[in-house]
SEKE-510757 format. One record per residue: x, y, z of N, C-alpha, C in turn. Coordinates in steps of 0.1 Angstrom, whole numbers, plus 2048, in hexadecimal, padded with zeros to 3 digits. Each point is the difference from the previous one (the first is absolute). Layout:
<nodes>
XYZXYZXYZ;...
</nodes>
This chain:
<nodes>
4EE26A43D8007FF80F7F980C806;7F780080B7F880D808809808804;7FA80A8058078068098037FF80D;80A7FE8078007FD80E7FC80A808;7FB7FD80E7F880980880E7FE809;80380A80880880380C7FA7FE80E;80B7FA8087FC7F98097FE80F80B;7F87FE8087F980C80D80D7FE808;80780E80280A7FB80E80C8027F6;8057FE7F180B7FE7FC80380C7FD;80F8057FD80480E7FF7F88037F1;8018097FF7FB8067ED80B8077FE;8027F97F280A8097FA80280A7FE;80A8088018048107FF7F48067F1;7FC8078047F58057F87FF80D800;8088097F87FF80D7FC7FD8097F8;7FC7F67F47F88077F97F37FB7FA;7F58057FC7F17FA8017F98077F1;7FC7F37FB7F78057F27F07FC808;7F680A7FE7F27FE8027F87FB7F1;8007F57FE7FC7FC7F07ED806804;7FA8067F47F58067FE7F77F3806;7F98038097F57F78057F77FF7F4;7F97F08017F67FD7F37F6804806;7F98077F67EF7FE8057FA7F57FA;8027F780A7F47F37F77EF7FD807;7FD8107FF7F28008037FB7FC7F2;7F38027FF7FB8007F27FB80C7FA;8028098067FC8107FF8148087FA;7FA7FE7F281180C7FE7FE80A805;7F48068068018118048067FA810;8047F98068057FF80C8108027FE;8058017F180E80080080580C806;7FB80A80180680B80E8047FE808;7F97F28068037FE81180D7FA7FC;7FF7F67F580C7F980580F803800;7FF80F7F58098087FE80280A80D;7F680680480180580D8077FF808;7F97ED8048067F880A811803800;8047FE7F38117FD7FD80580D804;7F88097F980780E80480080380A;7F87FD8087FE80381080E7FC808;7FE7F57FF80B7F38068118047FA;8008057F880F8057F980480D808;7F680A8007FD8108078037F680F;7F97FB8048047FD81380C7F5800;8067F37F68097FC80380E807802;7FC80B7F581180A7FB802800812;7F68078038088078148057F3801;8007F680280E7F480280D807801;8057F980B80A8087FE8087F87F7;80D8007FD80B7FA7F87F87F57F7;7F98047F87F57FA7F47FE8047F7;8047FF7F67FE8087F37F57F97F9;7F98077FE7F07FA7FA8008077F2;7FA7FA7F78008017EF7EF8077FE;8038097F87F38087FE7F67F67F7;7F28028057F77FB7FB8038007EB;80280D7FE7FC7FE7F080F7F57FC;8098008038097F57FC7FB7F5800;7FD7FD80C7FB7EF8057F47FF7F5;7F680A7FA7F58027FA8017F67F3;80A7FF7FF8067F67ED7FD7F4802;7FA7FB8108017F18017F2800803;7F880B8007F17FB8047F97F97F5;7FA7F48087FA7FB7F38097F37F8;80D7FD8098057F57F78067F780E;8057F47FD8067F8806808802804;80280081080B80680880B7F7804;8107FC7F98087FB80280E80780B;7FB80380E80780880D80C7FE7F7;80A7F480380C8027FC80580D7F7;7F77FE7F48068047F17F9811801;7F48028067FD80E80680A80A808;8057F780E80980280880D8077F7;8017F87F580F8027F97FF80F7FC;7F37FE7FA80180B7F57FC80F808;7FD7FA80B7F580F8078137FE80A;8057FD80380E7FE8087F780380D;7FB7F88047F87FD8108037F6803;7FE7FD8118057F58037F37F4808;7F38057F67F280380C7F68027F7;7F37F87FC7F78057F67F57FE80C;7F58098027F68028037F17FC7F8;7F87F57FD7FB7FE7FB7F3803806;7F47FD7F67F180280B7F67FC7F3;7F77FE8067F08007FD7F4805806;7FA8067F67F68088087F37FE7FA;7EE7FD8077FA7FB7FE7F6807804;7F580B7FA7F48088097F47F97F8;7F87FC80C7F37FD7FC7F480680A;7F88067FB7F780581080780680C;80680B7F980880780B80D800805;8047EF8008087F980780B7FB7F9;80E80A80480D7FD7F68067F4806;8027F47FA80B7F880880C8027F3;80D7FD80A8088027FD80E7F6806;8057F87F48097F780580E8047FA;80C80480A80D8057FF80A7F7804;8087FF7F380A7F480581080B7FC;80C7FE80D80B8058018097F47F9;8068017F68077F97FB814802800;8097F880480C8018008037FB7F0;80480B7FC8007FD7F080D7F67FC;80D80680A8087F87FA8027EF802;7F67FA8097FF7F08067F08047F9;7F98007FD7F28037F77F87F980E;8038028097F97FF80B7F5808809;7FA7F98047F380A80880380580D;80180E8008047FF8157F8808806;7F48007F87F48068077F08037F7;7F97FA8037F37FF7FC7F5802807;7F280A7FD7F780480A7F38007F4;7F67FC8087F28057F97F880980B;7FB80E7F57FC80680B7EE8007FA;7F980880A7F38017FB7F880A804;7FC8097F87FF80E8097F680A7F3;7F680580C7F38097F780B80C7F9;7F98067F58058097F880180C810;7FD8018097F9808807812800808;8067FA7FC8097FC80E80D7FD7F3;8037FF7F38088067F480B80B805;7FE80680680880B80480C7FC808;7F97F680D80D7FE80C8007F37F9;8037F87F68047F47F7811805801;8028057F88108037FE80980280B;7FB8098098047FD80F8087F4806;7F37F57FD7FD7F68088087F57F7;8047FF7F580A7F67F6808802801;80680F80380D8088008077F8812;7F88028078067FB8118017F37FB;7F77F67F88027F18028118017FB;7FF8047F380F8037F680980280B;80180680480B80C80E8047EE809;7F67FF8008007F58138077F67F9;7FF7FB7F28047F17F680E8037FF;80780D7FA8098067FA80A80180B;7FA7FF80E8067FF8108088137FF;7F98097F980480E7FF7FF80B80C;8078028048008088147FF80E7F5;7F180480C7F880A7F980080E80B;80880A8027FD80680A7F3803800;7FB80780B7F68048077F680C7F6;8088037FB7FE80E7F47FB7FB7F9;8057F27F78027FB7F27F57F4804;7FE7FE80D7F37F87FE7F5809803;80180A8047F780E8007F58017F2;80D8077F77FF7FF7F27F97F47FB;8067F68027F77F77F47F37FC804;7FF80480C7EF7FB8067F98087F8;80680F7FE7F780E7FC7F97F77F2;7EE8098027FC8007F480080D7FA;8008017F07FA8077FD7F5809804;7F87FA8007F48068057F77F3807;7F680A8047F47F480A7FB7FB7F7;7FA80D7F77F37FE7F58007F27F8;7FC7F98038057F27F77F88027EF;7F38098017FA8037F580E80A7F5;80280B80D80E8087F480A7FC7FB;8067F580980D7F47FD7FC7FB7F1;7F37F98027FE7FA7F17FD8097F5;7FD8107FD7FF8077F980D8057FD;80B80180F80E8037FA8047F57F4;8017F48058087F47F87F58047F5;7F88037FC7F88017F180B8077FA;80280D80880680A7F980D8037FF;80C7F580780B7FA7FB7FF7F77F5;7F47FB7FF7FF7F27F880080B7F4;7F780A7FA8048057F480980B7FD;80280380B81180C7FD80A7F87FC;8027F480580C7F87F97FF7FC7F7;7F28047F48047FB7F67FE80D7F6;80580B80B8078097F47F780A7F1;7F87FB7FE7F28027F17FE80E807;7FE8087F77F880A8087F37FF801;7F97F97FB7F17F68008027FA80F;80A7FA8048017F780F80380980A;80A8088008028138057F3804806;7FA8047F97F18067FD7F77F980E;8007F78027FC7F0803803803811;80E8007FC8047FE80C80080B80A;7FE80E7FA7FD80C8067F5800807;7F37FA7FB7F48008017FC7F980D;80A7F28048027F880780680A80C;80B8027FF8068098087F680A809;7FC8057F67F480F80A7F87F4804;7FA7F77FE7F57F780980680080D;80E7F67FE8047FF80B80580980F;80080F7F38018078107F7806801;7F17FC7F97F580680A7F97F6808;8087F07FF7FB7F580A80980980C;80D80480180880180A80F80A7FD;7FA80D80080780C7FC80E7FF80B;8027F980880D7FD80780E7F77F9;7F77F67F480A7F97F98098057F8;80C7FC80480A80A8008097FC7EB;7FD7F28018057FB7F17F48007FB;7F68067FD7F68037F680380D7FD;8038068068088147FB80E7FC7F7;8067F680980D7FB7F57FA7FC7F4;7FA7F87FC7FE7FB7F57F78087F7;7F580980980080A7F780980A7FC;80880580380780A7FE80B7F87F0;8027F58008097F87F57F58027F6;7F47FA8077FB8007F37FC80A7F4;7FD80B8087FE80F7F980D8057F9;80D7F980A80F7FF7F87FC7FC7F0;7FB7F27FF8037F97F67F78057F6;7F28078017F98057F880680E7FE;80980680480580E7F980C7FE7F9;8067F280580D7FF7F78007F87F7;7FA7F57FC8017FA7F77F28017F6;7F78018067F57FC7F47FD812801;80380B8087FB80D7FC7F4807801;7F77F88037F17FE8017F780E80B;8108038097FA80C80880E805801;7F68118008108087FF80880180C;80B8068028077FE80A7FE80D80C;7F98058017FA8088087F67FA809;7F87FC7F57F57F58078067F380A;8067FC7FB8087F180080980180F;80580A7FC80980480C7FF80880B;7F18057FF7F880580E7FC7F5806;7F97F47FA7FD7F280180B7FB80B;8077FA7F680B7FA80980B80580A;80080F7FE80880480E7F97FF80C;7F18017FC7F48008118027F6802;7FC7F47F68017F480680F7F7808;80C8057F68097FF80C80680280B;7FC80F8018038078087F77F5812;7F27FF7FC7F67F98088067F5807;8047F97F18087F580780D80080E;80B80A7F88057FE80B7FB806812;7F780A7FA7FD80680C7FA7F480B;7F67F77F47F97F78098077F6805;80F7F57FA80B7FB7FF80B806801;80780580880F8087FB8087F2801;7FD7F580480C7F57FF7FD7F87F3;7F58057F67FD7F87F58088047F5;80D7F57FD8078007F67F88087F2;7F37F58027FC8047EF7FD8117FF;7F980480D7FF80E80280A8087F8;80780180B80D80D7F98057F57F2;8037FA7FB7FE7FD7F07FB8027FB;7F28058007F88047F87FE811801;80180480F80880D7FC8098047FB;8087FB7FD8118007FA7FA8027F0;7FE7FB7FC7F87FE7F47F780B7FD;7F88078067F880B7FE80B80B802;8077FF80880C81080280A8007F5;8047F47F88067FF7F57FE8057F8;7F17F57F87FA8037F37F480C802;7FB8068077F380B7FF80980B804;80A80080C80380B8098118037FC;8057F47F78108027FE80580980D;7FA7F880B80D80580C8057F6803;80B7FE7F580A7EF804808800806;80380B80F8077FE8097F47F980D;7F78067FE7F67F98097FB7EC7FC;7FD8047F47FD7F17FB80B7F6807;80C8037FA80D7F68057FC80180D;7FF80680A8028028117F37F2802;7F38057F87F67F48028017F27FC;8038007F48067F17FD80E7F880A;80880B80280C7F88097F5801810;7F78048057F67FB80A7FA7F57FC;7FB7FA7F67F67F87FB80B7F5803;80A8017FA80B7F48028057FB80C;80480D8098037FD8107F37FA806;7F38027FB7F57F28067FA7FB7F9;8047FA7F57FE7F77FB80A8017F5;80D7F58018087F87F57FC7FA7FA;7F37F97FF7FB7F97F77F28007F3;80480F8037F27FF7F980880B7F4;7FF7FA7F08097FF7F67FA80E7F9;7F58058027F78087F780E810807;80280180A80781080480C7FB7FA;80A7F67FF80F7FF7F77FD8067F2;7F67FA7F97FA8017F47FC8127FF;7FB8038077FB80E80280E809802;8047FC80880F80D80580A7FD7F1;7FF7F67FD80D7FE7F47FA8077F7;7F58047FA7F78077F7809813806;7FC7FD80A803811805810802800;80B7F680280E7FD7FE8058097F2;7F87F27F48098047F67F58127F9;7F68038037F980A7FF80A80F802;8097FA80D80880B80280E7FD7FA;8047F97F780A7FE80180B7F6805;7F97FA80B80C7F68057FC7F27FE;8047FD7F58017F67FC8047F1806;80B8038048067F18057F67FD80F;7FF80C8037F47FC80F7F17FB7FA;7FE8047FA7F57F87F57FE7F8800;80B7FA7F98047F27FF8007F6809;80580780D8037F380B7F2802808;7F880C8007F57FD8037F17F97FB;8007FD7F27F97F67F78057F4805;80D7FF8028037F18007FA7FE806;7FE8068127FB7FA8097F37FC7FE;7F68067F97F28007FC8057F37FA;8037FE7F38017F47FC8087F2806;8048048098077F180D7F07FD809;7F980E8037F17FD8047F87FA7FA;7FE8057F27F87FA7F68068017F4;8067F17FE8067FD7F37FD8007F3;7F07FD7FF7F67FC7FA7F58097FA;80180D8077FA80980080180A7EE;7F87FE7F68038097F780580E801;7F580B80880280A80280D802809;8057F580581180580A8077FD7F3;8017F87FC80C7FB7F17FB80C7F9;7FA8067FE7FD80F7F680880880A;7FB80680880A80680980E7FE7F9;8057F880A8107FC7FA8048037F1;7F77FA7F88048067F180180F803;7F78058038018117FC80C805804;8047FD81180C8008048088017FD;8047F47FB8077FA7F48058097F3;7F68037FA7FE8097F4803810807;7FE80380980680F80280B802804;80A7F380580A7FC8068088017ED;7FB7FA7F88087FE7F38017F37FB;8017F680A7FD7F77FE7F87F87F9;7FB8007F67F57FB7F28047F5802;8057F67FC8017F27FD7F77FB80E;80380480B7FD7FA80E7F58057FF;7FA8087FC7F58088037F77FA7F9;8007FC7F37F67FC7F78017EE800;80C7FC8087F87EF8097FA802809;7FE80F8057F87FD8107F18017FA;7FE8087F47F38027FD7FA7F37F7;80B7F97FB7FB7F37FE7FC7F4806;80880380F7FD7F980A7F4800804;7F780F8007F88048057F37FB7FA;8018017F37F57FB7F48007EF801;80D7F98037FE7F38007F77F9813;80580C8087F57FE80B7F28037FE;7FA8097F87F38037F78008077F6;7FA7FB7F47FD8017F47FB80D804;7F68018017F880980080780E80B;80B80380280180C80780580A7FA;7F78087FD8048097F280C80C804;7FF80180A80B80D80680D7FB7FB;8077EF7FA80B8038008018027EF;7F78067FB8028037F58028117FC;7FF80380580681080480C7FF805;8067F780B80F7FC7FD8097FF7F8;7FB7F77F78047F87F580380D7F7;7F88097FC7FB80A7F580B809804;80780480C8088078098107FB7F8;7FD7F280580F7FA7FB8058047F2;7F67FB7FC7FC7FF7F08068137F7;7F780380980680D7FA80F808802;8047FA80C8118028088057F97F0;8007F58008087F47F47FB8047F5;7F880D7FA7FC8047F67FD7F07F6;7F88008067F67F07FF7F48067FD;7FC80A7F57F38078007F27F77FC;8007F87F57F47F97FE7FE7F580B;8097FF80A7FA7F180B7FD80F806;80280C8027FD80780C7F28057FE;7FB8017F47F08057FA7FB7F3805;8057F47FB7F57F28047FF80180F;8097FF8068018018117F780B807;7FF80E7F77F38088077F37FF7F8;8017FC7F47F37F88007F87F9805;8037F48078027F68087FA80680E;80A80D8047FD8038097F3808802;7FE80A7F57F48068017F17F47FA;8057F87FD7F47F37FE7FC7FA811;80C80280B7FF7FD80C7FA80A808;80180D7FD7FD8078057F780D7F9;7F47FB7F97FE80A7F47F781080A;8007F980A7F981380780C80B804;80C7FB80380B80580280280D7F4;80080D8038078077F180B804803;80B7FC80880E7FF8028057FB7F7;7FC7F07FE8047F47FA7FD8077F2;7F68067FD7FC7FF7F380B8097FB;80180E80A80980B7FA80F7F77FD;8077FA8078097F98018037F77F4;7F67F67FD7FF7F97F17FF80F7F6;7FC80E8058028067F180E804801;8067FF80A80B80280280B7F67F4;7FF7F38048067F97F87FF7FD7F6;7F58037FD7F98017ED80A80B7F6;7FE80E80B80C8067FF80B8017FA;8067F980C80E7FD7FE8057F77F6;7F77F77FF8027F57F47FC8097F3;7FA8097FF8018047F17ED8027FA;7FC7F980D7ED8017FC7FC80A802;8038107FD7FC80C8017EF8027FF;7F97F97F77F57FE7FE7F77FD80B;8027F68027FB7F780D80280580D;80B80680080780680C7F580E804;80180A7F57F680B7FE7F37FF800;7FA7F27FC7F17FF8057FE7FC80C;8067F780880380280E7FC809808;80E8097FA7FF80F80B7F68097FB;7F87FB7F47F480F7FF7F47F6808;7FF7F58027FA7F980A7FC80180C;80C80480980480080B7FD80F801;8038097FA8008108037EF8017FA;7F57FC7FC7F88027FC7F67F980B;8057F68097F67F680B80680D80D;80A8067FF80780980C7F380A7FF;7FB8037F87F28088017F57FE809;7FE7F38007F47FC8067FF7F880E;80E7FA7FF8027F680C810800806;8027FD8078117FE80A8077F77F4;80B8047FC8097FB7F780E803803;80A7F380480B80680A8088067F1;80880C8058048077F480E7FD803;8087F780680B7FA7FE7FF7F97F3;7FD7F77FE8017F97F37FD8097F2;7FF80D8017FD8077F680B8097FD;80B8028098078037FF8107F97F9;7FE7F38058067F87FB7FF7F97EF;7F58067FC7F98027F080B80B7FD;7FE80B8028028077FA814801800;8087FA80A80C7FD7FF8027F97F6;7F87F27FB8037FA7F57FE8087F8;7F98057FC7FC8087F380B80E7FF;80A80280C80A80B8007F980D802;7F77FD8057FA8128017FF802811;80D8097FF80980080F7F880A809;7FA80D7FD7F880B8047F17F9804;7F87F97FD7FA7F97FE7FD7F880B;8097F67FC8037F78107FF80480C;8078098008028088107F9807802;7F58057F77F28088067F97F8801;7FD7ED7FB7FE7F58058027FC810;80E8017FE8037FA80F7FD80D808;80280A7FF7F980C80F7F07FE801;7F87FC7F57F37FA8017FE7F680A;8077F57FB8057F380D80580780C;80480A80280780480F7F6801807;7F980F7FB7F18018027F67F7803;7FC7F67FD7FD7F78008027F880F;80E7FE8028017F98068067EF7FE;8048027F37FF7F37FA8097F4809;7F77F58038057F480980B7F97FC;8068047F880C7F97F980980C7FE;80280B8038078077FE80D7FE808;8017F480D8088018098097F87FB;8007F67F08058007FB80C8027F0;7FE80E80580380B7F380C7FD800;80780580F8117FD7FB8037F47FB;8007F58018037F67FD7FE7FD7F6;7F28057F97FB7FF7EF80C8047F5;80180E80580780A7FD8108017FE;8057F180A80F8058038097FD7F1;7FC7F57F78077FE7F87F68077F5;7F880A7FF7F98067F580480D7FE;80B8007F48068137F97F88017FB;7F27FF7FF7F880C7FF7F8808808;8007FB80C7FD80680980980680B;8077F780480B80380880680A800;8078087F480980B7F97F980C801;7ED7FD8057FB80D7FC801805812;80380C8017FF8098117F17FD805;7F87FF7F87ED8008027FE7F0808;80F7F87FA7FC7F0807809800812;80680B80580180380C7FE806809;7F88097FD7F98078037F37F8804;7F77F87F67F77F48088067F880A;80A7FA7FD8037FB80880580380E;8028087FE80380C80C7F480080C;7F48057F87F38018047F97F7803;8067EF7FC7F67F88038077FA80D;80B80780780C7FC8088077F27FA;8058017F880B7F27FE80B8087FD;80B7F77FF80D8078008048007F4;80D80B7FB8028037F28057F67FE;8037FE7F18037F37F880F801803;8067F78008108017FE8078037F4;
</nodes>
C-alpha cells in the first residue's frame, strides 16, 4: 500500500523529533555529491533553531544514503517521530530539488515541495524549506527565531558552495580529505572574509591534522587554528560552532581548560543541537578527571547522533577512563559496525586491551591502527609501545630508533616516544621523552592524566606531577 498524503487544513501530528535522511544526488555528475550533502547539512544547522525539535545529525542519518528508505523502520531506529527526505538534481546551473516531510509513525506524507533555483541563489534554499517545515509543523516562531532562520550564511553564493566542498571533506576525517578541506576553506574566505563558519571549520580542521594524523607540529597547527577561531567568533559571537571550535583550540594547543569549558557551555546555550561541542567538552571532562560528567555529556552527543562513529568512540574512551572496559569496548564495536573503515576505534580497543592485559589483540589493534593512520608518529610510537609490553623488545626498539632518527629532519610528536620507552622500563628516559613533548607542545598531552591514572609506572614517579602540574590538570587521586 502507498503512502498516504495528509489532508490541507487537518491537525499534524505532534512532531518533535526530526531525522533529515541525506538528500540523493540523482544528477549524473558524482562530483555534485557536495551539494547534496551540503544541502542536508545546511537544513539540519537551520532546522536545529526549531524550537522544541530535536533534529538527528547528518553523519547518523549518513548509514541510509544510498539505500531504500523504509520511514517507519528508520523512525524506530533513529527514535524520530519525522523523516525528512529529498532529491536533488543540477544540470546547467540549475538545482531542483524535491522534499517530502514524512509522519513516520502513520508512514504518511504531511508535506511535500519541489523547488527550482540557480546555484547562484543555494545559499537562501535552506532558509526558504526550513519556513515551509515551520508553517506545516503549525510551530509559533517568535520574532527572533524567525529572525534567525531567514539569516544566511553568507551572500556569496560562489563562497557557500566552496564552504559545503569543504565540510563535504572534513567529514570524512583522512588527513588526505583534511588537507582538502583546508584548501577549500582559505578559498572561501578570500570569496568573503566575513564568513564566519569557514574560520570554524578551518580552525577543526588544523585541529584534526595535529591530532590525529601529526602531519603539522603543534605550534604551527595551533597558531592556525586559534586565528581562525578566534575570527569566527569575532565575526559571529552567536555562532555555536564558533566558540566550539574555540573551546577546542584553548583545550588542546593552549590547555586553558577553564576557558575551553566556559566556551563549549556557550556553544551549547546557542545551539543544543549541534552534537560535535557534547563530543568536544566530554573529551575535556574525563581529561580532567571527571568522569561521570563525561559520561552524561557524550550521551547527549550520542542521543544527537546515534550513528555517528567518531561520538560512539568518544563514549568508549569515556567509558574506558571511567573503568568501565566491558561498556567501553561494545561502544568501540558499535562504532566499527557503523564503519568499517574508522580506524580511530582501534586505538581504543588497543587501550582496553592493554587495561585486560589482552596484549597480542592490543599489538593487532595498533597495527591496524597505524595501517589507518600511517603519517601519524604518535600511533607509531604507541604500537612500539605495545610491542613492548607484550614482550617484542625487538620490534619495539626499531620503532623508537625510527622515530628518534626522522626527529632529525622533520616534526615527530615525541609523545609516542615516550611511551616506548615505559614499555621497555627505562623510567629516566621516558621523562626526558615526555619534557620533549611538553616543549613541543604536544596536542595530546591534555590527555596525560587520564593515560596515566591507572599506570605505576608513571604515576609513582614526582617527575609525573610536576607535568602535570605544568600542563594545568589536576593531581591524580
Amino acid at each position: 500500500m502507498g503512502r498516504t498524503k495528509s489532508q490541507s487544513g487537518n491537525p499534524v501530528a505532534s512532531i518533535d523529533s526530526l531525522a533529515v535522511l541525506p538528500f540523493v544526488n540523482a544528477s549524473d555528475d558524482p562530483n555534485a555529491e557536495y551539494l547534496s550533502e551540503g544541502i542536508t547539512q545546511g537544513l539540519i544547522s537551520t532546522i536545529s533553531q526549531l524550537p522544541n525539535l530535536r533534529v538527528v545529525s547528518l553523519m547518523s542519518a549518513y548509514r541510509y544514503k544510498g539505500k531504500p528508505v523504509d520511514p517507519p523502520a528508520v523512525a524506530r531506529e533513529l527514535k524520530v517521530d519525522a523523516i525528512l527526505t529529498g532529491r536533488m538534481t543540477q544540470r546547467a546551473g540549475v538545482i531542483a530539488i524535491t522534499a517530502e516531510l514524512i509522519d513516520a509513525a502513520h508512514d504518511r506524507e504531511l508535506w511535500g515541495k519541489e523547488y527550482q533555483r540557480t546555484l547562484g541563489d543555494l545559499h537562501t534554499l535552506q532558509s526558504e524549506i526550513t519556513q515551509d517545515i515551520t508553517e506545516n509543523l503549525r510551530l509559533k516562531l517568535s520574532s527572533a527565531q524567525r529572525t534567525l532562520i531567514a539569516q544566511h550564511p553568507t551572500e556569496n553564493s560562489e563562497a557557500y558552495q566552496l564552504y559545503l566542498h569543504g565540510r563535504f571533506y572534513w567529514n570524512r576525517r583522512t588527513p588526505g580529505d583534511v588537507s582538502k578541506a583546508i584548501d577549500f576553506f582559505q578559498h572561501t574566505i578570500e570569496k568573503d572574509p566575513n564568513f564566519a563558519l569557514a574560520y570554524s571549520g578551518l580552525a577543526d580542521s588544523y585541529f584534526s591534522l595535529a591530532r590525529n594524523s601529526a602531519v603539522l607540529s603543534p605550534k604551527e597547527a595551533g597558531a592556525k587554528a586559534r586565528q581562525a577561531a578566534e575570527k569566527a567568533v569575532e565575526l559571529d559571537p552567536a555562532l555555536a560552532e564558533a566558540h566550539a571550535s574555540l573551546g577546542l583550540v584553548l583545550q588542546v594547543f593552549d590547555w586553558d581548560f577553564p576557558r575551553a569549558e566556559r566556551e563549549f557551555r556557550r556553544a551549547i546555550e546557542l545551539n543544543p543541537a549541534y552534537p560535535y561541542t557534547y563530543h568536544w567538552y566530554s573529551e575535556l571532562l574525563w581529561a580532567v578527571g571527571r568522569d561521570d560528567d563525561s559520561i552524561t555529556e557524550v550521551r547527549k552527543a550520542v542521543e544527537l547522533a546515534p550513528f555517528t562513529p567518531v561520538v560512539r568512540y568518544n563514549l568508549g574512551s569515556a567509558l574506558m577512563f571511567a573503568g568501565h572496559l566491558s561498556e567501553s569496548e561494545r561502544e568501540f564495536d558499535k562504532a566499527l559496525e557503523f564503519d568499517p573503515n574508522f580506524g580511530l576505534v582501534h586505538y581504543g580497543l588497543a587501550q582496553v586491551y592493554l587495561h585486560q592485559q589482552k596484549l597480542d589483540q592490543a599489538v593487532s589493534e595498533m597495527e591496524k591502527m597505524v595501517h589507518s593512520y600511517p603519517e601519524s608518529s604518535y600511533y607509531r610510537g604507541f604500537l612500539g609501545y605495545t610491542l613492548a609490553k607484550a614482550g617484542r623488545t625487538e620490534k619495539a626498539r626499531k620503532i623508537l630508533a625510527e622515530l628518534t632518527e626522522e626527529a632529525k629532519t622533520k616534526y615527530v610528536s615525541w609523545l609516542g616516544i615516550p611511551y616506548i620507552y615505559a614499555g621497555l622500563g627505562e623510567q629516566d628516559h621516558s621523562f626526558a621523552a615526555l619534557d620533549l613533548a611538553y616543549q613541543q607542545g604536544d596536542t595530546r598531552l591534555d590527555e596525560l592524566r587520564a593515560l596515566v591514572e591507572r599506570d605505576t609506572f608513571w604515576r609513582t614517579d614526582a617527575r609525573c606531577a610536576e607535568l602535570l602540574k605544568k600542563i594545568g590538570l589536576p593531581p591524580l587521586s
